[in-house]
N, C-alpha and C positions, 0 to 999 in steps of 0.2 A: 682514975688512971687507966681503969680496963677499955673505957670506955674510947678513951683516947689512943690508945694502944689498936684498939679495932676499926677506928675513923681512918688513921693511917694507912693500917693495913687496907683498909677498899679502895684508898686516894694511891696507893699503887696497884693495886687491882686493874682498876678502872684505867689508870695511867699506863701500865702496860699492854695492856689488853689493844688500845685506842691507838697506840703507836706499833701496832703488827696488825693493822688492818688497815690505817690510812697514810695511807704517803701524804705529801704537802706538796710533792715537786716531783718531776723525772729530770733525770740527767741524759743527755742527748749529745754524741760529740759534743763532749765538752761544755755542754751548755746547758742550763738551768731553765726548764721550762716550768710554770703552776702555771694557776687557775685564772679565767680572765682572759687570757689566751683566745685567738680562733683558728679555727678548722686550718686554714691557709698558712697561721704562723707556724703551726705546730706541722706542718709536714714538710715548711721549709726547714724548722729546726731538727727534727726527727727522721724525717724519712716516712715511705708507707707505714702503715702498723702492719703488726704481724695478722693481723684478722680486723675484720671492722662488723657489726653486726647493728647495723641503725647508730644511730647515739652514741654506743659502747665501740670502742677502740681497746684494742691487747696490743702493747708493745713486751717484746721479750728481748730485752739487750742480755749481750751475753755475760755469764756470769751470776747473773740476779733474778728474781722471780719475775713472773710477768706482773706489768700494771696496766689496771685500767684507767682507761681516760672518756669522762663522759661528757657529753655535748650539753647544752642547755642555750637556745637561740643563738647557734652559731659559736658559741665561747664554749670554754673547758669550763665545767664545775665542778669535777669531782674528778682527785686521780686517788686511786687507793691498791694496795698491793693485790693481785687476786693469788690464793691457793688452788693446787689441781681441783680441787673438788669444789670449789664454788662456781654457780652461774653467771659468768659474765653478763649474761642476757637482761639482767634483772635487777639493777641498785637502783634501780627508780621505776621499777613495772614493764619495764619497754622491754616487749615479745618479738624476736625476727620476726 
């Protein structure tokens, strides 16, 4: 029973934890942009981002935290929320 008790407990751990650090999607006027995406659709859906640094893009709508949006051969493959004190510069190595 303890045992099960503490399985749970890490499967929301791990479950909370995972869902305040990755987004799946941005919302954009209205519009639902994820992954898959390229450079071109996402700034006709979005607009500039608030900063762009190689591959890493910040959008900051207002209201909500900023997220990142990273490049991988022209497509999005990763949007995830950033907090003030994380490196945008860096979910996949890539230095301004």
């Amino acid at each position: 029973m303890r045992h099960k008790y503490l399985s749970m407990m890490l499967f929301t751990l791990v479950s909370v934890t995972s869902s305040a650090v990755y987004a799946e999607s941005l919302e954009c006027n209205g519009n639902i942009v994820s992954r898959g995406i390229t450079e071109e659709q996402l700034l006709d859906t979005c607009g500039e981002p608030t900063s762009r640094n190689g591959v890493n893009w910040i959008y900051h709508m207002s209201g909500s935290i900023p997220i990142l949006v990273t490049f991988g051969d022209g497509v999005v493959i990763l949007i995830r929320d950033v907090e003030p004190e994380d490196n945008p510069a860096s979910p996949l190595g890539d230095h301004p």
